[in-house]
Residue frames relative to the residue before (quaternion, step in Angstrom):
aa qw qx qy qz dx dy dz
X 1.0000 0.0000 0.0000 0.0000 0.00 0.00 0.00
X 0.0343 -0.8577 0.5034 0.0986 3.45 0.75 1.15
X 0.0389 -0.7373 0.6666 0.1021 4.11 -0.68 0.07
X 0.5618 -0.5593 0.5353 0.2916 3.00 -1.87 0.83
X 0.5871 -0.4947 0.3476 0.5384 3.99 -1.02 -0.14
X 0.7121 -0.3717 0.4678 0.3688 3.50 -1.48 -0.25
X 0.4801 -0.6394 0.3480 0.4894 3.88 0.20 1.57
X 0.5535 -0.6137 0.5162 0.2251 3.27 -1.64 0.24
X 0.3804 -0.6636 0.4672 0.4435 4.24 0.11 1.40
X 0.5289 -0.6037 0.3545 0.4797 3.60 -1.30 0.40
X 0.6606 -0.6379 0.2744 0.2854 3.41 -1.48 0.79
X 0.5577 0.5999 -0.1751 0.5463 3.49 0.00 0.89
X 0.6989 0.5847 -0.1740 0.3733 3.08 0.18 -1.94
X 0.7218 0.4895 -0.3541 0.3377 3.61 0.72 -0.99
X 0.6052 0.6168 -0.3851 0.3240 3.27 0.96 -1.29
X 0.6741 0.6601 -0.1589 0.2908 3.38 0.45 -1.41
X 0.6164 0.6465 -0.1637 0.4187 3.38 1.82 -0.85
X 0.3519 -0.7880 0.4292 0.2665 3.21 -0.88 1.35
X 0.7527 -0.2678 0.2207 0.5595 3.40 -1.25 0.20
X 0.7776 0.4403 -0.1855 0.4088 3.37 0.22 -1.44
X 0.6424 0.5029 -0.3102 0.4881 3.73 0.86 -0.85
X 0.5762 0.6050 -0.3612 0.4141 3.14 1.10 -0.90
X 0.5839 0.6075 -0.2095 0.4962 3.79 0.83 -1.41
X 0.7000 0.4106 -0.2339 0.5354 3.63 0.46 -0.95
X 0.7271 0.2737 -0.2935 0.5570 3.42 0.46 -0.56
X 0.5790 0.3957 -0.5230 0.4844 3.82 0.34 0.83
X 0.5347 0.4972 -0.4597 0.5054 3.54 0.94 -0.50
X 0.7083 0.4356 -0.4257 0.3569 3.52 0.31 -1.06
X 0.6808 0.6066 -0.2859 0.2947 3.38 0.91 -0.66
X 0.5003 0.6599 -0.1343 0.5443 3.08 1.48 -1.03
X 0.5512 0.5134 -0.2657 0.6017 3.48 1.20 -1.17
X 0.7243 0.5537 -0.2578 0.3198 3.81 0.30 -1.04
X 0.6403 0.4752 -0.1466 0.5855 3.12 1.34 -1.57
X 0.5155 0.5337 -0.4654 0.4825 3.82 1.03 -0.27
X 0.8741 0.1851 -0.1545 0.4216 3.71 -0.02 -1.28
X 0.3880 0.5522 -0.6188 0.4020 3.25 1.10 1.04
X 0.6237 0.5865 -0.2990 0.4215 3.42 1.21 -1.18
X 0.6331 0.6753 -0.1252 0.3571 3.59 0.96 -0.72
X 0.3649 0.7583 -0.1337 0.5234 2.70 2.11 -0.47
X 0.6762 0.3917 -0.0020 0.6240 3.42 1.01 -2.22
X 0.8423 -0.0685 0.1742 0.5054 3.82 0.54 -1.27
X 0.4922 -0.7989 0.3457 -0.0064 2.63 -0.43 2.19
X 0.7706 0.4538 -0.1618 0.4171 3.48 1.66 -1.00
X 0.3142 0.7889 -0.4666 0.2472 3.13 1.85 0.08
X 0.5185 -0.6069 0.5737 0.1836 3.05 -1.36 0.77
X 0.3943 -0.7270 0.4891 0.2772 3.31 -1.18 0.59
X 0.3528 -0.7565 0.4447 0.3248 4.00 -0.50 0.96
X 0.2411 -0.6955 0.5408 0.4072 3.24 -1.47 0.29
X 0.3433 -0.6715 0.6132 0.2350 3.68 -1.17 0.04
X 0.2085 -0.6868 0.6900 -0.0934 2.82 -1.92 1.24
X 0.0861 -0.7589 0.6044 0.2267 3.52 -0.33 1.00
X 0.2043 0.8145 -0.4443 0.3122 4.31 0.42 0.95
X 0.7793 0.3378 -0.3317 0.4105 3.37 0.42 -0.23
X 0.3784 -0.7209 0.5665 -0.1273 2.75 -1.56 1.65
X 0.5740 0.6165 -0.3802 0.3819 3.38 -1.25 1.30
X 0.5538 -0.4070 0.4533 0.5676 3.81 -0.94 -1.24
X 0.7109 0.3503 -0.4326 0.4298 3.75 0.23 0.00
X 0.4865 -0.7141 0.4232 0.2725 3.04 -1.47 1.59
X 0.8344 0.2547 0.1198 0.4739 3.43 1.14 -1.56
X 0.0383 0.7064 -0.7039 0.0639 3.95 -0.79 0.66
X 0.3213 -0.6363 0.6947 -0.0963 2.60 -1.82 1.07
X 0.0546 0.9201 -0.3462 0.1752 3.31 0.79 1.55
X 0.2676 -0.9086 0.2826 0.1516 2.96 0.52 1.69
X 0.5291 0.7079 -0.2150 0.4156 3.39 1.73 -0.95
X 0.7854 0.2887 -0.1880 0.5142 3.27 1.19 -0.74
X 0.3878 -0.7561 0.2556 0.4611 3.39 1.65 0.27
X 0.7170 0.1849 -0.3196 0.5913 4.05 -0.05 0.17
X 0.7546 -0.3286 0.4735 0.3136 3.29 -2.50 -0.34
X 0.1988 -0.6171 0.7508 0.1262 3.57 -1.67 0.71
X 0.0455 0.7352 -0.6593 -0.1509 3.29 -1.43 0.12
X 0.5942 -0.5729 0.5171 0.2264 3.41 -1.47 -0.12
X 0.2497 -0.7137 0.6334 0.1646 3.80 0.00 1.96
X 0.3339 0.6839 -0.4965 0.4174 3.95 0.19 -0.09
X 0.8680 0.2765 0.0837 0.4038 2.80 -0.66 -1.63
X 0.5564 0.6022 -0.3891 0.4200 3.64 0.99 -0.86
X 0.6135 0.6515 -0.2641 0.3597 2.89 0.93 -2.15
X 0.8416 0.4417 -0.0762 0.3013 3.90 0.63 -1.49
X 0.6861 0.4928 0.0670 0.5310 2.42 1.65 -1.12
X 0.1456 0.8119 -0.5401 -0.1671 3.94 1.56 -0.09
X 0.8216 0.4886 -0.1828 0.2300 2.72 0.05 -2.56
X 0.6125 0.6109 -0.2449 0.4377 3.60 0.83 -0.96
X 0.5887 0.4704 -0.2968 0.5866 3.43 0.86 -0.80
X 0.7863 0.4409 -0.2981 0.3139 3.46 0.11 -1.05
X 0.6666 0.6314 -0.0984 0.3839 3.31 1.94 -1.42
X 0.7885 0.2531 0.0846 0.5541 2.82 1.77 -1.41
X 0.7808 0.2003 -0.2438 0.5393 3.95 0.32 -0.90
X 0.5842 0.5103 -0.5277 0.3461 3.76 0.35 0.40
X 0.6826 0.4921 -0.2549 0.4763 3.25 1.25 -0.46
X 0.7164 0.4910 -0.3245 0.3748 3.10 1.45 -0.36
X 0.5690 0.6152 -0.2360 0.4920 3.31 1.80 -0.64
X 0.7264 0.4689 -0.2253 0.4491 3.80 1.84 -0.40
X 0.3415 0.7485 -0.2526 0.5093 2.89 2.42 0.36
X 0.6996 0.4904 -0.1639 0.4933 2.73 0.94 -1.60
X 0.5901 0.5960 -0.3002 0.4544 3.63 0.72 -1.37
X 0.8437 0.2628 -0.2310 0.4071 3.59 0.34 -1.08
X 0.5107 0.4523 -0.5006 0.5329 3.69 1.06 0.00
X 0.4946 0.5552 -0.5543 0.3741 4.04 0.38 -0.72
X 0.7420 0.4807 -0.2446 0.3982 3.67 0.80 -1.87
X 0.8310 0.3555 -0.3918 0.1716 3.50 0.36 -0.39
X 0.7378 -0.3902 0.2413 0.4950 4.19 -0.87 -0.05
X 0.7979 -0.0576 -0.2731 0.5343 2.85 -1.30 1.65
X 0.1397 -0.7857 0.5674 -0.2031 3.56 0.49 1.11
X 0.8871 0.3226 -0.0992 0.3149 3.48 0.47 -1.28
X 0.6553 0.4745 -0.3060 0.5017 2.78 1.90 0.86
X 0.5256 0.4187 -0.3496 0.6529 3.18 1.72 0.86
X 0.4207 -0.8021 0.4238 -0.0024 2.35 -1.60 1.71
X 0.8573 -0.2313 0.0654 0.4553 3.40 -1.24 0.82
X 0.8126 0.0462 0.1681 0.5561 3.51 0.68 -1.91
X 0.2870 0.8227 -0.3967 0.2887 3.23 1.51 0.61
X 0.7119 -0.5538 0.0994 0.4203 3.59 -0.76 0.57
X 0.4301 0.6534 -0.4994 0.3724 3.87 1.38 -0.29
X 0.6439 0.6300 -0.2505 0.3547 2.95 0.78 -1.84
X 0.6577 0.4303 -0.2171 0.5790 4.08 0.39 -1.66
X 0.6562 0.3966 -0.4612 0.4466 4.07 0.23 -0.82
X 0.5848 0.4746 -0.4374 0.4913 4.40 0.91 -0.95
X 0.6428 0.5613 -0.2995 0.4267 3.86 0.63 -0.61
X 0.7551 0.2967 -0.1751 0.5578 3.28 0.19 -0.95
X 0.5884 0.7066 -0.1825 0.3482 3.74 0.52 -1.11
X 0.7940 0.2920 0.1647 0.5072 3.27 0.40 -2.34
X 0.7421 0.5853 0.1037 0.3099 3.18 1.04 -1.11
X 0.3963 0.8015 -0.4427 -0.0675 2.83 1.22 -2.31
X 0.2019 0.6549 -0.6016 0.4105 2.77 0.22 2.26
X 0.2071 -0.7178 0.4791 0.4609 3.65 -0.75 0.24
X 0.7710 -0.3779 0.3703 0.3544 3.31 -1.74 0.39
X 0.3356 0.8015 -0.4949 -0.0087 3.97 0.61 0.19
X 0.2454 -0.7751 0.4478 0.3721 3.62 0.30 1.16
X 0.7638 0.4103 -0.2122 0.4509 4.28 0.78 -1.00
X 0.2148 -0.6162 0.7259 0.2171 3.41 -1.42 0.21
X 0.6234 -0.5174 0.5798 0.0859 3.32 -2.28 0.96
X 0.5283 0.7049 -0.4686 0.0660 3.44 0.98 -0.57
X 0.4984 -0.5386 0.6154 0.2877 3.63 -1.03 -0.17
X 0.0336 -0.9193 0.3856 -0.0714 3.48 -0.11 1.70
X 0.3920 0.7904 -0.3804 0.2773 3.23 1.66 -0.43
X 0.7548 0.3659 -0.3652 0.4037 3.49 1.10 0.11
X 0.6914 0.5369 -0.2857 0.3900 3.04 1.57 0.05
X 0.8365 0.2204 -0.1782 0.4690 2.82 1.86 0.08
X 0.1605 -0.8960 0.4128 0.0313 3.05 1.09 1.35
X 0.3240 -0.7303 0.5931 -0.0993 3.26 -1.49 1.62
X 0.1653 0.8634 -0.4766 0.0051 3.59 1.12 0.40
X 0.6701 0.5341 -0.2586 0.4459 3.74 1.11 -0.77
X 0.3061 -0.8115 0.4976 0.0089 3.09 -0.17 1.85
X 0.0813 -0.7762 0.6248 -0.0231 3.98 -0.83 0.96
X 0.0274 -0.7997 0.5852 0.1314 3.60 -1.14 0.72
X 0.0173 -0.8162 0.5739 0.0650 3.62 -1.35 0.36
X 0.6991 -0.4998 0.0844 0.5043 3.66 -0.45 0.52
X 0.8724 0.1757 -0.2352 0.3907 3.61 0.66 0.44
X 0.7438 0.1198 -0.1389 0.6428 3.59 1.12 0.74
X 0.4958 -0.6732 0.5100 0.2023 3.08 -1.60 0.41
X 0.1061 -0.7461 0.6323 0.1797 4.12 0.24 0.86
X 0.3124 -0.6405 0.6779 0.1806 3.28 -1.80 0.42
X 0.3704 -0.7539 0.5143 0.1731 3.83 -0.67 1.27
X 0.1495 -0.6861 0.6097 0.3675 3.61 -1.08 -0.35
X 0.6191 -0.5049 0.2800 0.5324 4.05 -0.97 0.39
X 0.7022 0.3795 -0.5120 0.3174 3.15 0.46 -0.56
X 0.7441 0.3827 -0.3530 0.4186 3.95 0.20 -0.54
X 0.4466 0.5111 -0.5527 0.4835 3.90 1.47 0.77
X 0.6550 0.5663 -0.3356 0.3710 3.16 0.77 -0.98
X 0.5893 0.5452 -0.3305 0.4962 3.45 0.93 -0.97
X 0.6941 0.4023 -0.3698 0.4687 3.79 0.62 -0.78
X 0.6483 0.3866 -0.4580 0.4695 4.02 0.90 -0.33
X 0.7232 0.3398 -0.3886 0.4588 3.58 0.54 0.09
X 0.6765 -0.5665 0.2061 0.4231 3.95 1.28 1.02
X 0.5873 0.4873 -0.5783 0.2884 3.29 0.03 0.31
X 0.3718 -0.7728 0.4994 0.1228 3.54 -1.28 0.50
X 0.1054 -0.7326 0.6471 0.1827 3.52 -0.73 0.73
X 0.1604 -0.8177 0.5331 0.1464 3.07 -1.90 0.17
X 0.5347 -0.5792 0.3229 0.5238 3.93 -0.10 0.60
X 0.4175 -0.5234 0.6310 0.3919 3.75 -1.22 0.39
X 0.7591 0.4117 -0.4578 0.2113 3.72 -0.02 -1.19
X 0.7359 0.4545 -0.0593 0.4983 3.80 1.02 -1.82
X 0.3518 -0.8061 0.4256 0.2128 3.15 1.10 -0.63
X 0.5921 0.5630 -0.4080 0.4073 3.58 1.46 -0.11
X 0.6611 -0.3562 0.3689 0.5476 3.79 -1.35 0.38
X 0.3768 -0.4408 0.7529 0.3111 2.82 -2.51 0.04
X 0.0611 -0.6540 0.7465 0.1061 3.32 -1.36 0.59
X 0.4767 -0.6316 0.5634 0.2376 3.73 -1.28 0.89
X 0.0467 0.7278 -0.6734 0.1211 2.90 -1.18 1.33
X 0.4929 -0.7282 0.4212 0.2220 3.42 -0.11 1.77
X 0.8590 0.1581 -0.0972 0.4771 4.04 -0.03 -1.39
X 0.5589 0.5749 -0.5958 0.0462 3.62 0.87 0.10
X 0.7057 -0.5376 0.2670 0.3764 3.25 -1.55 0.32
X 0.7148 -0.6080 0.2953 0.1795 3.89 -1.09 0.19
């Protein structure tokens, strides 16, 4: 049941969106990729969405909370791609979670790539390319005997409450150094 992709938003149109407009028009999208899916499985549930998630990953499919999260970050930077590519991949996911024996297929396993290609006619790309350095800012600077690593708060914090990291290359500790250079 080969399908074409999920129409293309109009060209342009995205850039121009405000923060908020921008949101709505992923919901709407999301909404699309739903009753494409609906198509295959009538009982799918509808996801909720959460623009909340924070980091290098654009998109999750968070089954505990019952619908899809994504990353305003990355959305923001990233429109067309998001719209072209990780909604559809994150409504992949959603509908392979939904279907029997669910809990024996894996993340990116072949159900998953057959809803891509198949549903979609997307390829199966489990990673994205994006440029994250704004979404995951690393301000806490860390030296060891041959380079300077950049920390994020959460894994500084972990070091004020004792845990220790250590370079992969030299192998000696990081030790925080507030101003060294990048």
């Amino acid at each position: 049941m080969g399908v074409s992709p999920l129409p293309p938003w109009l060209e342009g149109g995205l850039d121009a969106l405000s923060t908020d407009a921008l949101h709505e028009a992923a919901l709407r999208r999301v909404d699309e990729a739903w009753r494409r899916c609906l198509e295959v499985h009538p009982t799918l549930p509808r996801p909720g969405v959460w623009f909340d998630l924070r980091g290098a990953s654009a998109g999750q499919a968070h089954m505990g909370r019952g619908g899809l999260r994504f990353n305003p970050i990355l959305l923001s930077d990233n429109r067309a791609a998001f719209f072209d590519d990780v909604i559809p991949h994150e409504m992949a996911h959603w509908l392979v979670f939904h279907l029997d024996d669910a809990r024996r297929f894996k993340p990116h396993g072949r159900e998953w790539q057959t809803v891509m290609c198949e549903l979609f006619g997307l390829p199966p790309r489990v990673t994205h390319r994006f440029d994250v350095q704004k979404a995951q800012p690393a301000p806490y600077r860390y030296r060891c005997g041959c380079r300077t690593h950049a920390l994020t708060p959460r894994r500084h914090a972990w070091v004020l409450k004792g845990r220790r990291y250590r370079c992969r290359h030299c192998q000696q500790r990081l030790v925080h150094t507030p101003h060294a250079p990048g």
